[in-house]
N, C-alpha and C positions, 0 to 999 in steps of 0.2 A: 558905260558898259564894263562890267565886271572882266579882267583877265582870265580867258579859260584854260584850262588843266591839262597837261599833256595828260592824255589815260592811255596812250601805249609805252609810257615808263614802265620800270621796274614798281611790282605793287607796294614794296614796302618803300620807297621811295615817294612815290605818292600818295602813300599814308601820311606821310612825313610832309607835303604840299598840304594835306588837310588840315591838319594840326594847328598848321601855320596860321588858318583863317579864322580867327576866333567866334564860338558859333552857341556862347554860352544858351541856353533857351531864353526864350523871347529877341533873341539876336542872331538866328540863322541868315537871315537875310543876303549879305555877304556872299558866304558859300552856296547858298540854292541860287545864287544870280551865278556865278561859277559854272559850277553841277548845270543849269541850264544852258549856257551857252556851249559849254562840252560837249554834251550830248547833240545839241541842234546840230552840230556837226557830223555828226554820222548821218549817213544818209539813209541804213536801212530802221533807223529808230523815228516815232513818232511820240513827239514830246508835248510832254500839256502840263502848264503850270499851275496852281489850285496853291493860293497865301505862298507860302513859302516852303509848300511839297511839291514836287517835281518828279512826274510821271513817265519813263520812256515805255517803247512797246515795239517789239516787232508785230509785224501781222504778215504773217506768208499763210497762213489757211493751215496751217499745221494740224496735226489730231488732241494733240496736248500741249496746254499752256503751263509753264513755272512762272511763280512772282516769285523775285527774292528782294526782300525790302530791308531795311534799315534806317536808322532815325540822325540826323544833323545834328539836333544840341546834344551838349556835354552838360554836367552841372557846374556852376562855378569855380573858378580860379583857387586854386592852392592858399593859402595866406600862411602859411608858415616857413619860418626862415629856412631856407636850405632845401624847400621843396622841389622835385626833379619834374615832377607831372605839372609842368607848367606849359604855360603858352609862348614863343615859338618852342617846337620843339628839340630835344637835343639828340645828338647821336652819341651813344657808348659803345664804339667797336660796331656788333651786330645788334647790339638792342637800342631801342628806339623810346624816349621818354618823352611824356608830354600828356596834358589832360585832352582825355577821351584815347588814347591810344587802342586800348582794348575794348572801351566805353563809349563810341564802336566806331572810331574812324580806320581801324585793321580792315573790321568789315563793309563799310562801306567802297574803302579803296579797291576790294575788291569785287565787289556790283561794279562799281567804273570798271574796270577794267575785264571782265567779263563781258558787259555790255557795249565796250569797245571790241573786242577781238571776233565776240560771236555773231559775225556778220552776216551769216545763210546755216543757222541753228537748223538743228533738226524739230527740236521743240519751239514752239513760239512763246518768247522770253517778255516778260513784264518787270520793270526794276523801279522802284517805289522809293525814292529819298526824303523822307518826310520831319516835320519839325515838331517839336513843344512834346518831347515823349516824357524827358524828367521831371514831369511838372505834373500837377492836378490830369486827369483823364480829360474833362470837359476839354482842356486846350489843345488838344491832341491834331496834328495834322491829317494820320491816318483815320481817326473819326471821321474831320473835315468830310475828306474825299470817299468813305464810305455812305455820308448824309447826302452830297452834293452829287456824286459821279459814280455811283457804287459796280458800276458795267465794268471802269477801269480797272478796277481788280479783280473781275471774274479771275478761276483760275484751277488749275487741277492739285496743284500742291503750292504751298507757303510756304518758302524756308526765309526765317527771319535769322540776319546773319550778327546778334550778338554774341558774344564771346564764350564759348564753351570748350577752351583749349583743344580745337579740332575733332570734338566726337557730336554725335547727334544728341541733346537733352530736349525729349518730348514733353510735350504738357507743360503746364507752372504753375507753381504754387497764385490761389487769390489773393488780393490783400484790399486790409481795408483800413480808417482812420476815424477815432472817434474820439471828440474831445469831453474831460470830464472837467465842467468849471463846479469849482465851488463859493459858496458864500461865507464872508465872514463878517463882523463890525467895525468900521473903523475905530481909533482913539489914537493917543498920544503914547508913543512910545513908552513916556514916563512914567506913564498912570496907564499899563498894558492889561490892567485886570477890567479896565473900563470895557474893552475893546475884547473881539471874539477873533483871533489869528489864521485868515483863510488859509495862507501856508504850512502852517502847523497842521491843519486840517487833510493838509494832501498824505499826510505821513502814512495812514492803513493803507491807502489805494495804492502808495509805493508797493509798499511791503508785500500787498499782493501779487503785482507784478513782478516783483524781485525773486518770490519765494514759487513763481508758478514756474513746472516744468513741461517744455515745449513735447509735443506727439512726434513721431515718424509712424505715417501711413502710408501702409501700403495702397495703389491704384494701380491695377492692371500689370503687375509685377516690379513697381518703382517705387521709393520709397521718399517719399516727399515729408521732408522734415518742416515744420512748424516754427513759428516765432513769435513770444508777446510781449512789448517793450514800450514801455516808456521814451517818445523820442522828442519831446518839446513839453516844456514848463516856463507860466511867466505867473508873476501876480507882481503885487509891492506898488506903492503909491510915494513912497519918499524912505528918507533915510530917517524919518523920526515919528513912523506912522504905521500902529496895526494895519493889515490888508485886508480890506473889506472884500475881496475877492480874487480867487488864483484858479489855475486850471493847469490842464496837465493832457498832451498829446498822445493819444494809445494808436500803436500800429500793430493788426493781428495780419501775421501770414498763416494763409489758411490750406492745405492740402485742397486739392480739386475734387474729392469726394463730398465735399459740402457746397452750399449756397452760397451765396453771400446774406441771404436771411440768415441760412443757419449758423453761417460766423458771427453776424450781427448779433444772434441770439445767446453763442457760449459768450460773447464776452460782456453778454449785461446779469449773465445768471451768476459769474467769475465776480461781479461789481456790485451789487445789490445795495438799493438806495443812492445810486449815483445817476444822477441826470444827464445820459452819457448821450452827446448829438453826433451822429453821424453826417463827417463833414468829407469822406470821398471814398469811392469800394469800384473794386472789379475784381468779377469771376476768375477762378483760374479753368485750367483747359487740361481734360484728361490727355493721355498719352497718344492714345491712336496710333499704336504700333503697329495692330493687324492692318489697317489701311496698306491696297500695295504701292502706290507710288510713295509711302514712307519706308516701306521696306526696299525698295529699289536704293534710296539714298542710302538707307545704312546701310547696305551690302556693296554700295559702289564705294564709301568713304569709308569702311572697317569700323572696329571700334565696338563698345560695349555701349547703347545706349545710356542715358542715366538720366535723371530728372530734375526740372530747372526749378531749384529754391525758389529764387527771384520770379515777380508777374513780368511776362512779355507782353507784346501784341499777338502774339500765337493764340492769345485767348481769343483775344478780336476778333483774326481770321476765322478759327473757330465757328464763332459766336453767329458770325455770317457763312458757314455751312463748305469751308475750306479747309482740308484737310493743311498740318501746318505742323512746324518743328523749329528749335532753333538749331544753328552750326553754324560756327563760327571761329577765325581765329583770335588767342590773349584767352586768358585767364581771368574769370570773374571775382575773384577773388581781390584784384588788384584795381575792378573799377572802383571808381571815386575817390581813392587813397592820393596819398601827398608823393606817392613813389610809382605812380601810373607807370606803366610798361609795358612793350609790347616786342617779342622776337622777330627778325624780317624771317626768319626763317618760318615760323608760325604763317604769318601773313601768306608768304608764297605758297605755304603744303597747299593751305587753305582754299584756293587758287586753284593751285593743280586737281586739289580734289575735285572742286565741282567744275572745273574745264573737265574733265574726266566722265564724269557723270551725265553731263549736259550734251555731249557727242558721243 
């Protein structure tokens, strides 16, 4: 049995206990054993495990329910010398270093502790700590438990608590992934006119991408900026061998006024003659500001809403008929980087906010 978590600490301090537990995806294991034992100790929460997501719940018959959810893994470990966002984490004065700091163990320390403190809520609170979010959709814990248990989520509002440096960012951008392989001929190096050069081949489809300029669309008054990029390339057979074949990784972020057909669509019309396989997509999720229980939050937490680049699971909830937002404490700007970071001071507003909000 896994050692459980003080969660009446200080919350950046227990952001800093999370850290500790290394939870890369496909290895939450660890911390949801944690994360559940902590919780089983409260006795006004009812706790249900599903793989490696971890479900608490009050149930007092309240008239409205909040989930505020949040994802366990991190993406892989730092490898470069001198990196700070590493695993255990470090303390500098008041900032807090370590991979996933902002990338969302801030916000998760804060669901613990929430979830600790608000013992006889006025609302009836559901806290969702789920795994495998950095990774392909299919593996998704919060899928899981919407295919398997999907009751456990009912809910009146979704605040998903990744990093927005303490304001509300509604909706998010789609995205999606689609590989373009190409064919070439083998030969021998030596004799390279024998041979048809698959990598040489990828040179227009770069250019394309290199030379394409991303949209800012507007949706329901936010401006959801766009991205098309090149993010994986392999081919080559040896060091003395044309490439009979290469391919090349395209990821489109798409504004939530399109499909994910219709992104599917600008980027084969942008590609033409490229036998482009679509290998993973989810929708993104409009804003849903007029909604009132998302007006309640941003009027209790201040701030100027603004809209999330990055795809959340805000879609998800969404998608299954949940009004939903992200807020959270850190800086997204700073997820996945070699200098991960997060202020305790961020983490506590964070805190305060929706302790504030929630009574």
């Amino acid at each position: 049995m896994s050692k459980p978590l003080n969660l009446g600490k200080d919350v950046a301090g227990l952001t800093a206990d999370l850290i500790d537990i290394p939870s890369v995806s496909g290895h939450e294991k660890p911390l949801a054993d944690a994360i559940e034992e902590s919780l089983r100790r409260e006795p006004h929460l009812t706790v249900t495990r599903l793989g490696d997501t971890v479900i608490a719940r009050t149930q007092m018959s309240r008239p409205e329910r909040i989930l505020l959810a949040g994802h366990l893994d991190t993406v892989p470990l730092p490898t470069a010398a001198g990196a700070r966002g590493t695993v255990p984490s470090q303390w500098c004065g008041e900032i807090l270093y370590g991979r996933g700091t902002t990338d969302m163990k801030g916000g998760v320390a804060v669901q613990l502790s929430l979830a600790h403190s608000l013992s006889f809520p006025p609302k009836d609170l559901t806290f969702v700590f789920y795994d495998h979010e950095e990774v392909e959709a299919a593996k998704s814990g919060l899928l899981r438990v919407a295919t398997q248990a999907r009751d456990l989520l009912s809910a009146d509002l979704a605040v998903l608590l990744e990093p927005t440096n303490g304001v509300v960012e509604a909706g998010c951008n789609g995205t999606l992934r689609l590989r373009a392989p190409v064919d070439g001929v083998a030969a021998h190096s030596a004799r390279a006119w024998m041979g048809d050069n698959a990598i040489h081949k990828l040179a227009e489809l770069l250019s394309v991408l290199h030379g394409y300029t991303p949209a800012s669309i507007d949706v329901d008054g936010l401006a959801y900026r766009e991205g098309l990029n090149a993010v994986g390339i392999g081919g080559g057979i040896a060091g003395n061998v044309i490439p009979d074949a290469a391919y090349v990784d395209i990821n489109y972020r798409f504004a939530p006024d399109k499909s994910v057909e219709e992104a599917e669509a600008h980027v084969r019309n942008l590609l033409p003659g490229y036998e482009l396989v679509l290998t993973d997509a989810a929708a993104g999720a409009k804003p849903g500001l007029g909604n009132p229980a998302i007006n309640s939050l941003v009027s209790a937490v201040g701030g100027t809403p603004q809209p999330k680049y990055g795809w959340t699971d805000v879609a998800r909830f969404v998608k299954m008929g949940i009004p939903a937002v992200n807020f959270g404490p850190g800086d997204a700007l700073l997820a996945h980087t070699d200098n991960e970071h997060v202020l305790a001071s961020d983490v506590r507003k964070c805190l305060g906010a929706l302790l504030d909000w929630l009574t």
